[in-house]
Backbone as CSV, one residue per row, in Angstrom:
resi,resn,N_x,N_y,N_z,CA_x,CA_y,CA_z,C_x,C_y,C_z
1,UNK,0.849,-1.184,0.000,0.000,0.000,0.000,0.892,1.243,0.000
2,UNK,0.527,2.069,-1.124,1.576,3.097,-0.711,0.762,4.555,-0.317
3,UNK,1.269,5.290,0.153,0.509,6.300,0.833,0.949,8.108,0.046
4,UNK,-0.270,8.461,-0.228,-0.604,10.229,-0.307,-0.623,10.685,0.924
5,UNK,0.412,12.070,0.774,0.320,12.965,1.802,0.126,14.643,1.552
6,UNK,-0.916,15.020,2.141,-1.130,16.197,2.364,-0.555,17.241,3.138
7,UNK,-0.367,18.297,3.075,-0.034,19.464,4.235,-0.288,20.814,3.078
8,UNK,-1.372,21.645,3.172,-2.045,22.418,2.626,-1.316,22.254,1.008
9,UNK,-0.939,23.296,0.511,-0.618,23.083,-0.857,0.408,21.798,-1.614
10,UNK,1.558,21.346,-0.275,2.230,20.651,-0.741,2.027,18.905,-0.563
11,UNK,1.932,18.636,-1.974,1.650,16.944,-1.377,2.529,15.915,-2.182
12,UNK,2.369,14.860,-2.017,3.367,13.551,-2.177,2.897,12.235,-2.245
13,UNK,2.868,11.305,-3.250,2.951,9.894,-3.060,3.947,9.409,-2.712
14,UNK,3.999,8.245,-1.512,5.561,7.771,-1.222,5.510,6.400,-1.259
15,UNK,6.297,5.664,-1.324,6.362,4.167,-1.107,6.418,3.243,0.008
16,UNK,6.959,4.198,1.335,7.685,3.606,2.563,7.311,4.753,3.094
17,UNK,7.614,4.020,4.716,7.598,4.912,5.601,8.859,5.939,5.570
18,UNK,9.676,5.333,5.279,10.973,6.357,5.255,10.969,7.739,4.263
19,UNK,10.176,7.380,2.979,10.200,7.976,1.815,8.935,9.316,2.771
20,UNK,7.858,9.023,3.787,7.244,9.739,4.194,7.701,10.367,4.973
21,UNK,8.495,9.998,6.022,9.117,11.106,6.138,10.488,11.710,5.868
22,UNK,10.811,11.553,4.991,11.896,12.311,4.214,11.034,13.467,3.583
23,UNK,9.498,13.419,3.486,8.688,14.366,2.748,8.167,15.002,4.038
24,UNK,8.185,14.618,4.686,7.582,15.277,6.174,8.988,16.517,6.404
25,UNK,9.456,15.987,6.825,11.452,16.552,7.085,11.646,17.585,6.153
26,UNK,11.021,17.398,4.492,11.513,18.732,3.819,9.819,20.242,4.170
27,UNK,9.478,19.915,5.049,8.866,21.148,5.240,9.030,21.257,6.653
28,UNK,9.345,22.603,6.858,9.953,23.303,7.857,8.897,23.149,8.808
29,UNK,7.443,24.033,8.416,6.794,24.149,9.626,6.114,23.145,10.512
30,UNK,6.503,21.775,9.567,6.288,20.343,10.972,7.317,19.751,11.724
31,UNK,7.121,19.606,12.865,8.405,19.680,13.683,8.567,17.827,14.246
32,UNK,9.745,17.456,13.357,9.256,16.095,13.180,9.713,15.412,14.942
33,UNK,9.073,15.045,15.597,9.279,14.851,17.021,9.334,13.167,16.936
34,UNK,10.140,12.442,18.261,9.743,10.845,18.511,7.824,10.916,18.284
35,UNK,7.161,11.360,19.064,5.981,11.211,19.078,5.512,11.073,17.646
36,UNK,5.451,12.077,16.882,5.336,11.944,15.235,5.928,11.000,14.985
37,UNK,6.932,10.125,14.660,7.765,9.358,14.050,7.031,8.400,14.282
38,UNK,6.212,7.620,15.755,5.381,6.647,15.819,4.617,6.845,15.821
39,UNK,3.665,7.724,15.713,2.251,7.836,14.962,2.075,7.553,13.717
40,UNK,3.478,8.169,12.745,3.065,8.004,11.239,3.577,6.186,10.829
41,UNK,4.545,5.634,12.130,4.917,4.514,11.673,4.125,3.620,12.066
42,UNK,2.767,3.734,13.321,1.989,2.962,13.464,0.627,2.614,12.272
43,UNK,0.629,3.826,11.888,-0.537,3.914,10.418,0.025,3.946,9.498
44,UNK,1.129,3.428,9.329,2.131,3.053,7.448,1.703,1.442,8.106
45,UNK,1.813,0.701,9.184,1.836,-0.181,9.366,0.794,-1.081,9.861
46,UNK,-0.016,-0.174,10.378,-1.039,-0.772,10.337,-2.152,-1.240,8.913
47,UNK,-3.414,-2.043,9.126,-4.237,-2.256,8.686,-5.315,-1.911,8.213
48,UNK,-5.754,0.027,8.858,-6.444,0.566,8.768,-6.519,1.278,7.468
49,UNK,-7.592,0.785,6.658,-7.565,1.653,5.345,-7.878,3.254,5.253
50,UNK,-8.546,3.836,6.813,-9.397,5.317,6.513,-7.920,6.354,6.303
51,UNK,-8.417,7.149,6.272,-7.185,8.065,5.843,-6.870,9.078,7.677
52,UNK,-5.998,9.293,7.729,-5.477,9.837,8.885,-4.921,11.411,9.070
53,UNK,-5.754,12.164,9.800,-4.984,13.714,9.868,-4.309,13.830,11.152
54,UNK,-3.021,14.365,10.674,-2.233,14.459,11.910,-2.100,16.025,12.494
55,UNK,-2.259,16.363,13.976,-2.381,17.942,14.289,-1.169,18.057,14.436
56,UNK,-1.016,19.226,13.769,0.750,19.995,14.179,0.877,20.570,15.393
57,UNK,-0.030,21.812,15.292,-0.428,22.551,16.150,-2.075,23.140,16.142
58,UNK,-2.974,23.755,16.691,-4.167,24.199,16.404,-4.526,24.818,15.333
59,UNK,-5.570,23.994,14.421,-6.160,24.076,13.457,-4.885,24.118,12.305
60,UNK,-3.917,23.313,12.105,-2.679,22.971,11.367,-3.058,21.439,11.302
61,UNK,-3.023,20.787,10.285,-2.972,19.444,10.279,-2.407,19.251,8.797
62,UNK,-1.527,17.574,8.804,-1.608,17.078,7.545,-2.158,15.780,7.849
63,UNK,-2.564,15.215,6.067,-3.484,13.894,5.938,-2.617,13.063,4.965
64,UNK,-3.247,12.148,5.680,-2.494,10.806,5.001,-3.598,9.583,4.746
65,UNK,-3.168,9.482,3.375,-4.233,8.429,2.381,-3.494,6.836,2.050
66,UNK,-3.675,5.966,2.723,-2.994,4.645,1.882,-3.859,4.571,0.536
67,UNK,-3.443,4.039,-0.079,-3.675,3.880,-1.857,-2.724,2.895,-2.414
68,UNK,-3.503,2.309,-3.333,-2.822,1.168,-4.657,-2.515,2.001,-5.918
69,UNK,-2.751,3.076,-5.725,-1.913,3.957,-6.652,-0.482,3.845,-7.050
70,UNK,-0.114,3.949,-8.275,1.336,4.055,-8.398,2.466,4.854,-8.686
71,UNK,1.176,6.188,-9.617,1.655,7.537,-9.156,0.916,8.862,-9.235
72,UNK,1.326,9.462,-9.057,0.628,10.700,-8.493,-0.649,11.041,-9.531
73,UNK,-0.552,10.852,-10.234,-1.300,11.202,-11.835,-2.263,10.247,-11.880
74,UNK,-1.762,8.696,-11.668,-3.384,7.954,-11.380,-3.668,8.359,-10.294
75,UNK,-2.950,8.736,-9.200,-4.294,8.705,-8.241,-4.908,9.991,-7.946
76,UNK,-4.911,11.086,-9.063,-5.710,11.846,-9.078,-6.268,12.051,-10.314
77,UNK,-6.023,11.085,-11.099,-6.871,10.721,-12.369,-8.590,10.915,-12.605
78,UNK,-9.122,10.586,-11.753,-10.451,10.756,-11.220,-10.976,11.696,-10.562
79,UNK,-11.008,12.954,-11.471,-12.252,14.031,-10.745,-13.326,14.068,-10.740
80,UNK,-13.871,15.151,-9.632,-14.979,15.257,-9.754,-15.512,15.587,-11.181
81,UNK,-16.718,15.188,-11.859,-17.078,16.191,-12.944,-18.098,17.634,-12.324
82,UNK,-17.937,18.341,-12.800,-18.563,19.722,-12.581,-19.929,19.662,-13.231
83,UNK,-20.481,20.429,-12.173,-21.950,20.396,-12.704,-22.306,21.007,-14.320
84,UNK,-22.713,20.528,-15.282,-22.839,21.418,-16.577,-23.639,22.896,-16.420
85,UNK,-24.390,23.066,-15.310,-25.032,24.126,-15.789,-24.809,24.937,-15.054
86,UNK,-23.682,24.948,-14.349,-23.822,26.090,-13.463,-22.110,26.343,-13.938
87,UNK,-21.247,27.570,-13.603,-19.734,27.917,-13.786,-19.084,27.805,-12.630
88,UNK,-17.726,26.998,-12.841,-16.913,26.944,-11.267,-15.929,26.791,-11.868
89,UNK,-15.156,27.051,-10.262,-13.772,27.208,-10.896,-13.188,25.841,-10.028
90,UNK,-12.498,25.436,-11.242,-12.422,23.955,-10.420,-10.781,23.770,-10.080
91,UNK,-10.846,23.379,-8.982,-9.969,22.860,-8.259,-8.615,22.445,-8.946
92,UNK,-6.915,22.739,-9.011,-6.425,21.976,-9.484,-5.869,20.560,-9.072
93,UNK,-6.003,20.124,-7.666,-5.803,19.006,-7.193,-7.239,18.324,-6.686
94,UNK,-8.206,18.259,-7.092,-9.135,17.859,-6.371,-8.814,16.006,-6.674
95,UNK,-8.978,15.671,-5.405,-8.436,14.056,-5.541,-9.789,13.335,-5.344
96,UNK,-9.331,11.828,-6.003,-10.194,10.830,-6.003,-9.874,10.172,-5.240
97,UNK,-10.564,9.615,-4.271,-10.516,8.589,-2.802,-10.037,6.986,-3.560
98,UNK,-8.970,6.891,-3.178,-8.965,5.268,-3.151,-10.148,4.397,-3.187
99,UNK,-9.985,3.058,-3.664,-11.313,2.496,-3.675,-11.946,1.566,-2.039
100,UNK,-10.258,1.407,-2.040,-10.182,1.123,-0.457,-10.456,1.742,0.621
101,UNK,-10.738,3.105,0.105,-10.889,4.107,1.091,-12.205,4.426,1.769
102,UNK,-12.492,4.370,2.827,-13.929,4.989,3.247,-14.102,6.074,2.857
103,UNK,-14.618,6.656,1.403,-14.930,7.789,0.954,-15.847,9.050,1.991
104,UNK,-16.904,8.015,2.875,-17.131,9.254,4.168,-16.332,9.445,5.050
105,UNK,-15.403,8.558,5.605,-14.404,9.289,6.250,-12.975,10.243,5.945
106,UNK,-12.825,9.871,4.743,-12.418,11.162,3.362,-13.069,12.608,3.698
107,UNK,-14.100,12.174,3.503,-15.072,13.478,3.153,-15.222,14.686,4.518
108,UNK,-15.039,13.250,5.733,-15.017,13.893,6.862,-14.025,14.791,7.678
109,UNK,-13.072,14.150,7.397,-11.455,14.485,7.461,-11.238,15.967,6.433
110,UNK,-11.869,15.828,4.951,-11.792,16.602,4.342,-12.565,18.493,5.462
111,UNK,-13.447,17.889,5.529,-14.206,19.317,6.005,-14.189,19.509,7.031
112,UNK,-12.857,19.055,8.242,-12.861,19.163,9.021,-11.651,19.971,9.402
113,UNK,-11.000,19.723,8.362,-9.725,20.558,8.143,-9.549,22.232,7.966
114,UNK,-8.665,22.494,9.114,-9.116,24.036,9.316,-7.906,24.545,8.621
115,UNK,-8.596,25.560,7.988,-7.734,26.752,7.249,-8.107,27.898,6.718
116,UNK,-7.636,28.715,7.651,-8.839,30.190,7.320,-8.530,30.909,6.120
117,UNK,-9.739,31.434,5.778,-9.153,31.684,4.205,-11.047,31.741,3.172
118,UNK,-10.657,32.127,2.020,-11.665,32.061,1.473,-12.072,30.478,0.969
119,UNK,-13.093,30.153,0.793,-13.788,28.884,0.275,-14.787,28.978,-0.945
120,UNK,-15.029,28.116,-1.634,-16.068,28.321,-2.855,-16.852,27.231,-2.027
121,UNK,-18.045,27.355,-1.853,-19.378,26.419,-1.593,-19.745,26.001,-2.403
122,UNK,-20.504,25.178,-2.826,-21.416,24.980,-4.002,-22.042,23.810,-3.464
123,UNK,-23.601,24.113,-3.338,-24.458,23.143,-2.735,-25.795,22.660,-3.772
124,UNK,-26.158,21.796,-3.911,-27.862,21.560,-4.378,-28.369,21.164,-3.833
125,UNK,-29.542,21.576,-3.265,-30.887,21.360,-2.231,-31.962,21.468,-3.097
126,UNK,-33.147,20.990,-2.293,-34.446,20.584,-2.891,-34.817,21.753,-2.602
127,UNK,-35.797,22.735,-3.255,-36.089,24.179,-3.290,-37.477,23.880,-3.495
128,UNK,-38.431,24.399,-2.271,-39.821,24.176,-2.725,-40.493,25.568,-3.560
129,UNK,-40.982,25.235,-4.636,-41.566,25.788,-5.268,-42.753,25.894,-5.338
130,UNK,-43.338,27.319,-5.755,-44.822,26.901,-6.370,-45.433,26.528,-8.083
131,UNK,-46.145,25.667,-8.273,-46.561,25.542,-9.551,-47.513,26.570,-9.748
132,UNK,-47.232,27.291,-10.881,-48.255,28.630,-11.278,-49.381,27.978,-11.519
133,UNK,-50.180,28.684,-11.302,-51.898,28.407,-11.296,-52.702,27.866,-10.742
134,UNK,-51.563,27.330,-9.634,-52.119,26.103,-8.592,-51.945,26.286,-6.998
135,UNK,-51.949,25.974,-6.114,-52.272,26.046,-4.457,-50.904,25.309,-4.018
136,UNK,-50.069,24.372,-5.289,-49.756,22.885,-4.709,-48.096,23.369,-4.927
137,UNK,-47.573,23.129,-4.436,-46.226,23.229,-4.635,-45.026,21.964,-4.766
138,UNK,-44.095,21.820,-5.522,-42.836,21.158,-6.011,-41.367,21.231,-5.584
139,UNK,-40.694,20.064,-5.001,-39.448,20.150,-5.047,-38.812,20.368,-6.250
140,UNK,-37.504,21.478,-6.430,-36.914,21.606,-7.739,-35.522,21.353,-7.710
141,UNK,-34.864,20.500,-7.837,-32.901,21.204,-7.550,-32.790,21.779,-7.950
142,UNK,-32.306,22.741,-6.586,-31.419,23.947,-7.334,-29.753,24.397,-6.432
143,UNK,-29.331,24.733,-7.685,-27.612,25.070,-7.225,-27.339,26.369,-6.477
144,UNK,-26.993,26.411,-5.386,-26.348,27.677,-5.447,-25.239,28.238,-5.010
145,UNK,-23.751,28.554,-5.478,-22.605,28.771,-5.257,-21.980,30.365,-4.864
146,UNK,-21.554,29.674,-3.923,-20.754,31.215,-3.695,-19.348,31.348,-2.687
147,UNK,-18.492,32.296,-2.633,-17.359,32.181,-1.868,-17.392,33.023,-0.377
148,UNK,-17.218,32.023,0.620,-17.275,31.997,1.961,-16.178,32.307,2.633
149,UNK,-16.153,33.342,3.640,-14.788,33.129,4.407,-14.820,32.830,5.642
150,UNK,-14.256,31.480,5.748,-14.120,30.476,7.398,-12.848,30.017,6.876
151,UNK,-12.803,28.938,8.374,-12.149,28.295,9.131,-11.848,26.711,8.180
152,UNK,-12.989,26.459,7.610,-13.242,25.061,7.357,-14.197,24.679,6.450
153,UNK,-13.770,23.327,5.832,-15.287,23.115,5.004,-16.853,23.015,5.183
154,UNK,-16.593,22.519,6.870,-18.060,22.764,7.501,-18.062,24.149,8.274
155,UNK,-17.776,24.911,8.295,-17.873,26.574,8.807,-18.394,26.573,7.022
156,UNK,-17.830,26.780,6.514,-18.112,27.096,4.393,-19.810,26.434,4.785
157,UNK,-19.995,25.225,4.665,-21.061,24.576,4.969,-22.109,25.279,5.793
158,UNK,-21.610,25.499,7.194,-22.536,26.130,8.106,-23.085,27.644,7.586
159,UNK,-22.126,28.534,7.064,-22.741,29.589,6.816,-23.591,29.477,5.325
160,UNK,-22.987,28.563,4.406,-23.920,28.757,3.195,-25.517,28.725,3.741
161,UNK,-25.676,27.265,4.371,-26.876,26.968,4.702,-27.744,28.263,6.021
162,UNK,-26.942,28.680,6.469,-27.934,29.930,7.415,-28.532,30.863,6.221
163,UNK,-27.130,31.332,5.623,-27.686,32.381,4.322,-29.082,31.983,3.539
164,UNK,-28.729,30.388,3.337,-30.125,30.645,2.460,-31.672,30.652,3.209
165,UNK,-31.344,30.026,4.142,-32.612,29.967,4.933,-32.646,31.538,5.700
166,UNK,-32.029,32.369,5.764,-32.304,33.519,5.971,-32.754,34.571,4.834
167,UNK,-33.114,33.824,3.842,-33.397,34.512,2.628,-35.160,34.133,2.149
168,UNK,-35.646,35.698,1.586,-37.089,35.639,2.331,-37.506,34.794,0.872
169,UNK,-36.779,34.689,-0.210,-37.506,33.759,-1.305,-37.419,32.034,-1.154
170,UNK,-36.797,32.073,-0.065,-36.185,30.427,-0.143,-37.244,30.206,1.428
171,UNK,-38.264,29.115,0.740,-39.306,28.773,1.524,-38.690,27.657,2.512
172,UNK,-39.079,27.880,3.871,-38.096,26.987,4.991,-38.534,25.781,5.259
173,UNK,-39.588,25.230,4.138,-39.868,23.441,4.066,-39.053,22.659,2.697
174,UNK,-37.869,24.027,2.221,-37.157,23.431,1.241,-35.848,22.776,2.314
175,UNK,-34.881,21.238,1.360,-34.384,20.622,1.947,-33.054,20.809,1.260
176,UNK,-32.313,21.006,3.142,-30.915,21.023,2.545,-30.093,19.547,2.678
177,UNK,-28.892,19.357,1.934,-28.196,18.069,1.665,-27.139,18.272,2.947
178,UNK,-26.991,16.938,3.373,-25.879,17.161,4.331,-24.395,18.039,3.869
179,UNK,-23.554,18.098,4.869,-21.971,18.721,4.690,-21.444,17.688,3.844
180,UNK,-21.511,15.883,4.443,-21.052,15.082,4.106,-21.713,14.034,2.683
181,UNK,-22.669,14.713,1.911,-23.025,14.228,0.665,-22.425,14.613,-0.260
182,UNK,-22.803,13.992,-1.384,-22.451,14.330,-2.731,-22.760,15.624,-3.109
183,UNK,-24.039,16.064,-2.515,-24.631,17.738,-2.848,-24.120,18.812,-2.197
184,UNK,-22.873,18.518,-1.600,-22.010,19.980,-1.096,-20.936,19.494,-1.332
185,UNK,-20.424,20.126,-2.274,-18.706,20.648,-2.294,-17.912,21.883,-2.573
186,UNK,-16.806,21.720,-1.713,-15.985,22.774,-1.325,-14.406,23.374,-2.064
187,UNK,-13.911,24.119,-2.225,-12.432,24.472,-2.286,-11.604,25.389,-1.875
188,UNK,-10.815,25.470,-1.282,-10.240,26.768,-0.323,-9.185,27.391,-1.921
189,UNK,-9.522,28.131,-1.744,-9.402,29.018,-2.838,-8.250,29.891,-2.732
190,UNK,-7.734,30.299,-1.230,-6.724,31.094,-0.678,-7.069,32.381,0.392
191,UNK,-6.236,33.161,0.720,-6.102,34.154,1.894,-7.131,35.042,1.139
192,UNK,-7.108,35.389,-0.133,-7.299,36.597,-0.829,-8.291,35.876,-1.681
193,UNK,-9.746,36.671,-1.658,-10.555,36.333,-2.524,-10.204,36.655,-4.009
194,UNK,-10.888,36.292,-4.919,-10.073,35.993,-6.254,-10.888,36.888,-6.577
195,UNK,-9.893,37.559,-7.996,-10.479,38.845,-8.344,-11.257,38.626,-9.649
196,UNK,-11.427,37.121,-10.835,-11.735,37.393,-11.662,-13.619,37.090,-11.630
């Protein structure tokens, strides 16, 4: 099994534990301690397929993915596809979960990860509507995207969903999708909201 590693922009497929941290070691701001050294050598070695975030310090973490990947390019071969009808700006690393991988505990790990900064939301919820001419009203999907500034993918999450339900056209028996579905996804975008 060889393992993906994260730490905000910079990441790595490695083969060994050694090869991980020789990639740990070339960034300064993790301070590779005994304690670290057997944490990352108990989960290279263990059995556990979920993926693992390690805290540096508060709200600092990196993640670590075992994978049958062999290099960096398959194992991010598999993106998301983007919704056709709506415009985003898509991600240049957005990764595909191992197959081995508990994709909700991916997902969980994913939005749990703090980094303050701007975020793109993009959610679809069931939007109750009314049918013209009639009393009776319809669920419709509908998208709606926009850039958030938090902490995290569920802070991104938490405020999209207040906004809309604080909004006097969006009727409050319409249904929102969890943080952890397919119908919310996220991308930290950076410090500085984007100007185009």
């Amino acid at each position: 099994m060889n393992i993906y590693v994260r730490y905000f922009n910079q990441d790595a497929l490695v083969y060994s534990y050694d090869e991980l941290m020789d990639f740990l070691s070339s960034i300064h701001e993790i301070p590779i301690t005994p304690r670290l050294e057997e944490d990352v050598r108990a989960y290279v070695e263990s059995d556990m397929p979920y993926p693992k975030r390690y805290k540096i310090r508060p709200r600092v973490y990196f993640i670590m993915i075992k994978t049958t990947a062999q290099t960096m390019e398959e194992f991010k071969a598999h993106r998301k596809e983007s919704d056709n009808n709506i415009e985003t700006v898509q991600a240049p690393n957005v990764v595909q979960v191992d197959p081995l991988v508990n994709k909700k505990e991916f997902k969980i790990a994913q939005l749990a990860e703090e980094r303050y900064g701007w975020y793109l939301g993009t959610i679809v919820f069931k939007r109750v509507i009314l049918i013209a001419g009639t009393t009776k009203f319809r669920y419709q999907d509908t998208t709606f995207q926009a850039y958030v500034k938090a902490n995290s993918g569920n802070e991104c999450y938490n405020r999209i969903i207040e906004h809309l339900k604080s909004r006097p056209e969006i009727d409050l028996r319409s249904q929102f999708p969890s943080a952890r579905g397919s119908n919310f996804t996220f991308e930290y975008v950076g410090a500085e909201l984007p100007t185009e």
